[in-house]
C-alpha positions in Angstrom: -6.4 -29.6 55.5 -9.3 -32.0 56.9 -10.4 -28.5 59.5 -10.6 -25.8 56.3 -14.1 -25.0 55.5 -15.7 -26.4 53.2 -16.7 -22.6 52.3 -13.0 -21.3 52.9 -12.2 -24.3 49.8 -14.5 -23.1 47.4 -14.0 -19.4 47.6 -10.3 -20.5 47.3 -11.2 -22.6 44.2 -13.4 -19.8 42.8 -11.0 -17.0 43.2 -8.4 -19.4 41.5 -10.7 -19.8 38.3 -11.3 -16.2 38.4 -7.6 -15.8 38.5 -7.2 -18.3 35.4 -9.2 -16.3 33.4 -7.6 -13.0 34.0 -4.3 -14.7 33.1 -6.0 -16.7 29.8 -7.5 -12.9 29.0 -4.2 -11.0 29.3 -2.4 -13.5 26.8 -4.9 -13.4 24.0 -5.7 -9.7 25.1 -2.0 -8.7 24.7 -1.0 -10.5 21.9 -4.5 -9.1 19.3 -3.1 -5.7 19.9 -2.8 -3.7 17.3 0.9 -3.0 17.3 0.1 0.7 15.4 -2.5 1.4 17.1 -0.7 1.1 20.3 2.4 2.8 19.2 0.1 6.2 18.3 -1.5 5.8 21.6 1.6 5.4 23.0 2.7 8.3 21.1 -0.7 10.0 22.7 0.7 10.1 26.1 -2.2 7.0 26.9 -0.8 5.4 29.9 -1.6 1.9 29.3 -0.3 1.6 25.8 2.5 2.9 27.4 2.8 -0.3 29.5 1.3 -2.5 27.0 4.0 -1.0 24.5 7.1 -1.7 27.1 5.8 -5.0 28.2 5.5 -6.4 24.1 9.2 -5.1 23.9 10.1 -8.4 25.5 7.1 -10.7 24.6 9.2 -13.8 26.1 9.3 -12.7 29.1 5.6 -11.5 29.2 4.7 -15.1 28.1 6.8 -16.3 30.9 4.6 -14.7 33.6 1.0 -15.1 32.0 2.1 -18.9 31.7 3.8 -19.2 35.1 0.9 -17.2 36.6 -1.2 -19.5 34.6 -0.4 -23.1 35.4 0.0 -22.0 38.9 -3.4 -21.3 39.6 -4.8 -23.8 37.7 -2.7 -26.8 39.4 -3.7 -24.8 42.5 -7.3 -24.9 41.3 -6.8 -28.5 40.6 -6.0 -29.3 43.8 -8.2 -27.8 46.0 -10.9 -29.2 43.6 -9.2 -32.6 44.7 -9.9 -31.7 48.6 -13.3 -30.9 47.8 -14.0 -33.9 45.9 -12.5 -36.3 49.0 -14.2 -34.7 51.5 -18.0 -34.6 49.8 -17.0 -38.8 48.6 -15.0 -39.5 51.7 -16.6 -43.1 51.0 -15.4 -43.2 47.5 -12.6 -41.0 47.3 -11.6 -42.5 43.7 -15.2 -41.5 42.4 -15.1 -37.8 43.6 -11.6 -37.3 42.6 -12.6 -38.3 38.8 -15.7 -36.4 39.0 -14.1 -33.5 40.1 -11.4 -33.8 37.5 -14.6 -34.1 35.0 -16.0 -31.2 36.3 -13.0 -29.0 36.5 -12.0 -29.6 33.0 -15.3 -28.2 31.7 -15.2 -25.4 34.1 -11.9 -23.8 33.2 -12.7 -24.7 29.2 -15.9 -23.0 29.5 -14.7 -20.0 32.2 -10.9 -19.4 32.2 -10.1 -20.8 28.6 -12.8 -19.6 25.8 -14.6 -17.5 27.2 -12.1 -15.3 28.5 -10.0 -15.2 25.6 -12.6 -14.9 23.3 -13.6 -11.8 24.6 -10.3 -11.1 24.5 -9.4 -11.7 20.9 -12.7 -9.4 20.2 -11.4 -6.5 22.7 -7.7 -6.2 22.8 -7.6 -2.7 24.3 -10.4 -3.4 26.9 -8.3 -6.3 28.4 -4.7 -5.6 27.8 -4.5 -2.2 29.0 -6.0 -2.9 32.6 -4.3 -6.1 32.7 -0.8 -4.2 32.3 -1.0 -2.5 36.0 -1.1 -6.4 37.7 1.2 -7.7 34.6 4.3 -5.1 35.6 4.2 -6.0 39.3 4.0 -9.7 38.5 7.1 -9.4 35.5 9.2 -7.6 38.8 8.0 -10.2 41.3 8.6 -13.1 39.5 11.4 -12.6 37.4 13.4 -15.0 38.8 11.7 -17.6 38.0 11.0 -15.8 33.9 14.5 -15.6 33.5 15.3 -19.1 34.4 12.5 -20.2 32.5 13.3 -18.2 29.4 16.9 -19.2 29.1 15.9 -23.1 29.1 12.8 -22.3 26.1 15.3 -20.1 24.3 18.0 -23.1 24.3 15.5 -25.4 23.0 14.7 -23.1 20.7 17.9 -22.1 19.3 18.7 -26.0 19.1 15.4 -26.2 16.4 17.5 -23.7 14.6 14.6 -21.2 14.6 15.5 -17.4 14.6 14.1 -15.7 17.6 15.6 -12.3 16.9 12.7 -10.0 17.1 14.5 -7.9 13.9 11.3 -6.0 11.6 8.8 -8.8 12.3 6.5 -5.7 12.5 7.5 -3.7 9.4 4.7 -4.3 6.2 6.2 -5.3 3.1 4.3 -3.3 -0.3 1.9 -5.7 -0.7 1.0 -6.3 2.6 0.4 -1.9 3.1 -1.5 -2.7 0.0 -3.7 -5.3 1.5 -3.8 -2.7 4.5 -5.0 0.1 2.8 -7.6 -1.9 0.4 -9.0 -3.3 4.0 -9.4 0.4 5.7 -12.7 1.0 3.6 -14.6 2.4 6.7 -11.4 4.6 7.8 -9.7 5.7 4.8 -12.2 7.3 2.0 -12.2 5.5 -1.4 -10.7 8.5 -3.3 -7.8 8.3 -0.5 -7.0 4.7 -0.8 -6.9 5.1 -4.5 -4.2 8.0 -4.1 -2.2 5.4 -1.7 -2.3 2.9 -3.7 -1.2 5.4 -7.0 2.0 6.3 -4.8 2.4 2.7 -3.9 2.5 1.9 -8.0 4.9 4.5 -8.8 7.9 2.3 -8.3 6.8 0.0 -11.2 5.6 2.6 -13.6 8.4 4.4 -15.4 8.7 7.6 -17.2 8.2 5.8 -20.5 4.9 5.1 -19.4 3.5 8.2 -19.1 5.5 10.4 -21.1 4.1 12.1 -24.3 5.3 11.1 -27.2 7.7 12.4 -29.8 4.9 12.4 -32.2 2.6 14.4 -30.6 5.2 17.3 -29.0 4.6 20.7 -29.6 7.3 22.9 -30.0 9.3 25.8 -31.1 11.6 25.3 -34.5 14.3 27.6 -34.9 14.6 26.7 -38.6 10.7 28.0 -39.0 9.6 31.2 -40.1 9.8 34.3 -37.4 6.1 34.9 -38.8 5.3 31.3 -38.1 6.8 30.9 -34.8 5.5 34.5 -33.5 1.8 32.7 -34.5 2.6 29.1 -32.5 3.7 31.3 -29.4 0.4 33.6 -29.8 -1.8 30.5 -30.2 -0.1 27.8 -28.0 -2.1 26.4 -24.7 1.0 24.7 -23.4 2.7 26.7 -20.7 5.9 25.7 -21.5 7.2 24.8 -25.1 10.7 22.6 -25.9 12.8 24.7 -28.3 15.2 23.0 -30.9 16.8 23.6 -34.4 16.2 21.9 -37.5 15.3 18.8 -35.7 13.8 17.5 -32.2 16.6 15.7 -31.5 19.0 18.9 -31.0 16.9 20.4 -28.6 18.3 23.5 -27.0 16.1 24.7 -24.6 12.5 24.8 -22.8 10.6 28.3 -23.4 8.1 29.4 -20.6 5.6 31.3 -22.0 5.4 33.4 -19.6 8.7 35.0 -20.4 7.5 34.8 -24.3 4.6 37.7 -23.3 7.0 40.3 -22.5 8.8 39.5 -25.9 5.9 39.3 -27.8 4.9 43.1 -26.4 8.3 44.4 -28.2 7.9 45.9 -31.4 11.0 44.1 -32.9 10.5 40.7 -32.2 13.3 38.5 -33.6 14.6 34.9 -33.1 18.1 36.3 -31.0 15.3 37.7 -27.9 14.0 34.3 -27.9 16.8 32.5 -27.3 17.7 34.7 -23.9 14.7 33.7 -22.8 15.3 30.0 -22.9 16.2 27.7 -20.8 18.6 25.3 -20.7 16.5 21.5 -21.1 16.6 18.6 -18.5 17.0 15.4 -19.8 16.3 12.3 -18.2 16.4 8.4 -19.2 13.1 6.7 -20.2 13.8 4.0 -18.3 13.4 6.3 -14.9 10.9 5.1 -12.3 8.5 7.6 -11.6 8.9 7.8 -7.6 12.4 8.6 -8.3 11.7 11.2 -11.0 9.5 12.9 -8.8 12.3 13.5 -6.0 14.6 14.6 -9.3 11.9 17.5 -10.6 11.6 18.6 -6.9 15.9 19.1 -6.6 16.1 20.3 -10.2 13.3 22.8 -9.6 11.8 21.3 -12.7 8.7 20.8 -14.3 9.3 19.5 -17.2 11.9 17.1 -18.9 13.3 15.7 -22.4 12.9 11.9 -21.8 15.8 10.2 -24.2 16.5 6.6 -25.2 20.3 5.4 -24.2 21.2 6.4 -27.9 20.0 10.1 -26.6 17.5 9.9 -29.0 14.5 11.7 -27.9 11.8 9.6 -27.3 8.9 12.5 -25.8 8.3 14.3 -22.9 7.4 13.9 -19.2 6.2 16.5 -16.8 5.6 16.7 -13.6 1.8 17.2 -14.2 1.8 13.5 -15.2 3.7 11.9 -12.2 1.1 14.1 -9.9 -2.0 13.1 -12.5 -0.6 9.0 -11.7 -1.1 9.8 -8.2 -4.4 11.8 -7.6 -6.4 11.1 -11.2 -6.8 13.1 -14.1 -8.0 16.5 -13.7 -10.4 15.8 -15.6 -13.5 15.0 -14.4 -14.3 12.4 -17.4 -11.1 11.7 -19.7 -13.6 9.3 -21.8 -15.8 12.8 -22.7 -12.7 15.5 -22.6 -10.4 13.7 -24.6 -9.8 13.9 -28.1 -7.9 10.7 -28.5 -11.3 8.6 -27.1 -14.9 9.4 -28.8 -17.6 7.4 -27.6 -20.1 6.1 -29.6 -23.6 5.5 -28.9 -23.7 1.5 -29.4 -20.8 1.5 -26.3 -18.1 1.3 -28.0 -15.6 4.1 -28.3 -13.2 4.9 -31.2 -9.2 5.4 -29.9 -6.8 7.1 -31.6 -3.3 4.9 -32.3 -1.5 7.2 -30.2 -3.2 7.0 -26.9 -1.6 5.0 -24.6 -2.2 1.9 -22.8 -2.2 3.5 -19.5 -4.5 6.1 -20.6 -6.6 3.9 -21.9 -7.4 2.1 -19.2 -8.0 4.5 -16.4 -10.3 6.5 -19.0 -12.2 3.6 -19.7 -11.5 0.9 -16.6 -10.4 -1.5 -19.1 -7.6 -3.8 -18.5 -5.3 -4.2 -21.7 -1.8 -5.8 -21.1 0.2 -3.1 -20.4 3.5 -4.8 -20.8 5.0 -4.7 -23.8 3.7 -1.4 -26.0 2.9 1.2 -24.8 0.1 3.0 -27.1 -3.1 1.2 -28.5 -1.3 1.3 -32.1 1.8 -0.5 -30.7 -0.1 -3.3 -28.7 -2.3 -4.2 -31.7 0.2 -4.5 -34.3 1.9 -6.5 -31.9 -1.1 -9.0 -31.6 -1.3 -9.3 -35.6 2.0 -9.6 -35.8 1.9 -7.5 -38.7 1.0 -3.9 -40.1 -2.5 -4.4 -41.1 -4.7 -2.6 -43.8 -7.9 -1.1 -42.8 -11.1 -2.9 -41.2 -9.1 -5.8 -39.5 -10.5 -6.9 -36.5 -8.8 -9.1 -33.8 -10.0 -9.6 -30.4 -7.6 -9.2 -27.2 -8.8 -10.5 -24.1 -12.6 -9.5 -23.7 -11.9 -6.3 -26.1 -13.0 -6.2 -29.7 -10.9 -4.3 -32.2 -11.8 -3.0 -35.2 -9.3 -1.2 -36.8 -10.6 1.9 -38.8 -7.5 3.7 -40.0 -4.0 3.3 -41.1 -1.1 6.1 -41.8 2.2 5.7 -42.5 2.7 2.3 -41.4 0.8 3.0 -37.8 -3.0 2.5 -37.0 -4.4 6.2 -37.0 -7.6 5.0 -35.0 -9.7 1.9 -34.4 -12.8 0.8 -32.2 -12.5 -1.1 -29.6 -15.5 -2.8 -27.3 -15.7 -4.3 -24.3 -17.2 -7.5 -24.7 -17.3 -8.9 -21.0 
């Protein structure tokens, strides 16, 4: 060793840092990919997300040859740095041994450690994907030595009782895609993230939620007069109408209207006509999660269903406007101006019939009443009083003021309600 070069020693010793770093790099590098990312490149044809992709399939063995690679070079590095050190102290070969320990330390902390791996951690693709074509070789070359290495870590492993399985480490959970999307502002346009998120929420709203109510269904009794039905069909804006006899809860059929124009254009226009016309109804529980609804209109070639309480009383309607309006917004370009169930008033507050529901409420407004428990503003404020109150009660829920205006037949008819903040 005393005839090498001094020079021949520290190009050695420099090469061996250089190597450090690459090794230091390819770790941080490999492991800050973005596992989606790289599987749509991958997907892309791009070569080294290919071999970034199939080296991550087996990230023990990867780890085995950065870290072999690794701790080779730098106990190589270490102890050339030795040589150098005796030979330039020869007189005090204690002294240059510690110095260059000194100085070693700070040179692969500063060059093959933070550096490296900082930039790294900051440019993934930049690092891994290049590093790949020396990584493969290396893996082949050395995996021996990986496999015996891997074997003894994944005994010691398994003896701490930890779970090395790789299993759907890499599959999000609902919140987490929710976190996801809320995080993609720059990618994903705000109107875009809100329709994710709406499809996301579909498996805890359920039909009863947006359904509307028995109270406020329009529809086609049999019992009625054949004047005063021929007048509702003339004058309806619904495209479709639920038909039933005597009482909503024997309903017999949904009438598209449609079908009702070529009836109407007969001279004799009689009850019998109408009935060939309608169509059997779909019922379906109020207790139905939306998401699965939606599949259910698609196989039923539906759009419109009787939603029933398990006593098979019927409870309102749901269509499939509403499941699509819970994902991509009202039609409506302002529900707090178009809607006749929410006037504004000119102090700020805005007057709300009884019937309007929670849900509706609070998109058209961005308020956030509780919306478990009742489901219409009449409901959630008798349930606050505890009681059916008489006219101009307030209460106050959260930071909303109430002021109830109006009481019919044991319901609140209307009230004003003001955000307070």
């Amino acid at each position: 060793m005393s005839e090498i070069p001094l020079s021949v020693l520290y190009s050695a010793l420099f090469l061996l840092i250089i190597l450090s770093a690459f090794f230091s790099s390819s770790e941080t590098g490999m492991m800050s990919l973005n596992r989606y990312r790289l599987r749509h490149m991958s997907k892309q044809g791009h070569r080294g997300a290919k071999r970034a992709s199939k080296l991550l399939m087996r990230p023990d063995r990867l780890i085995g040859v950065i870290l072999i690679g690794n701790n080779f070079v730098n106990i190589a590095a270490a102890s050339i740095a030795t040589l150098i050190a005796q030979r330039i102290w020869a007189d005090n070969p204690e002294f240059g041994v510690s110095i260059a320990t000194i100085l070693l330390t700070l040179v692969i902390l500063i060059f093959s450690e933070v550096t490296p791996k900082t930039i790294a951690a900051n440019h993934p693709e930049k690092i891994a994907f290049p590093a790949s074509y020396l990584l493969m070789p290396l893996l082949w070359l050395l995996m021996p030595f990986v496999w015996v290495v891997n074997i003894i870590a994944n005994f010691i492993i398994r003896l701490s009782r930890l779970d090395i399985d790789q299993g759907d480490k890499d599959l999000l959970s609902t919140e987490e895609f929710r976190t996801l999307v809320h995080e993609a502002g720059a990618v994903i346009p705000e109107r875009r993230q809100k329709m994710l998120l709406s499809i996301l929420d579909l498996e805890t709203v359920r039909v009863n939620d947006i359904m509307v109510p028995r109270n406020e269904i329009a529809g086609i009794d049999l019992d009625d007069n054949l004047r005063d039905i021929e007048h509702q069909l003339r004058n309806s804006q619904h495209t479709r109408l639920p038909v039933w006899k005597g009482n909503i809860n024997n309903v017999i059929g949904i009438l598209h209207m449609r079908n009702v124009v070529k009836v109407l254009a007969q001279e004799a226009f009689n009850k019998a006509e109408l009935m060939q016309i309608t169509r059997e109804p779909y019922f379906i529980p109020e207790t139905a999660q939306l998401h699965n609804q939606l599949f259910h209109f698609q196989s039923q070639q539906r759009r419109i269903a009787i939603v029933v309480d398990e006593y098979g009383e019927v409870q309102g309607i749901a269509t499939l406007e509403d499941i699509l309006e819970e994902i991509v917004g009202d039609f409506t370009t302002d529900v707090s101006t178009t809607s006749q169930d929410i006037t504004p008033q000119a102090d700020g507050s805005f007057i709300i019939d009884g019937t309007t529901t929670i849900r509706e409420l609070n998109k058209a407004l961005n308020y956030a009443l509780p919306i478990q428990g009742p489901k219409t503003f009449s409901g959630l404020i008798i349930e606050s009083l505890e009681a059916i109150p008489d006219n101009s009660v307030c209460l106050k829920i959260g930071n909303y003021q109430i002021e109830v205006l109006k009481v019919h037949t044991n319901t609140i008819a209307s009230a004003k309600i003001t955000h307070t903040r």
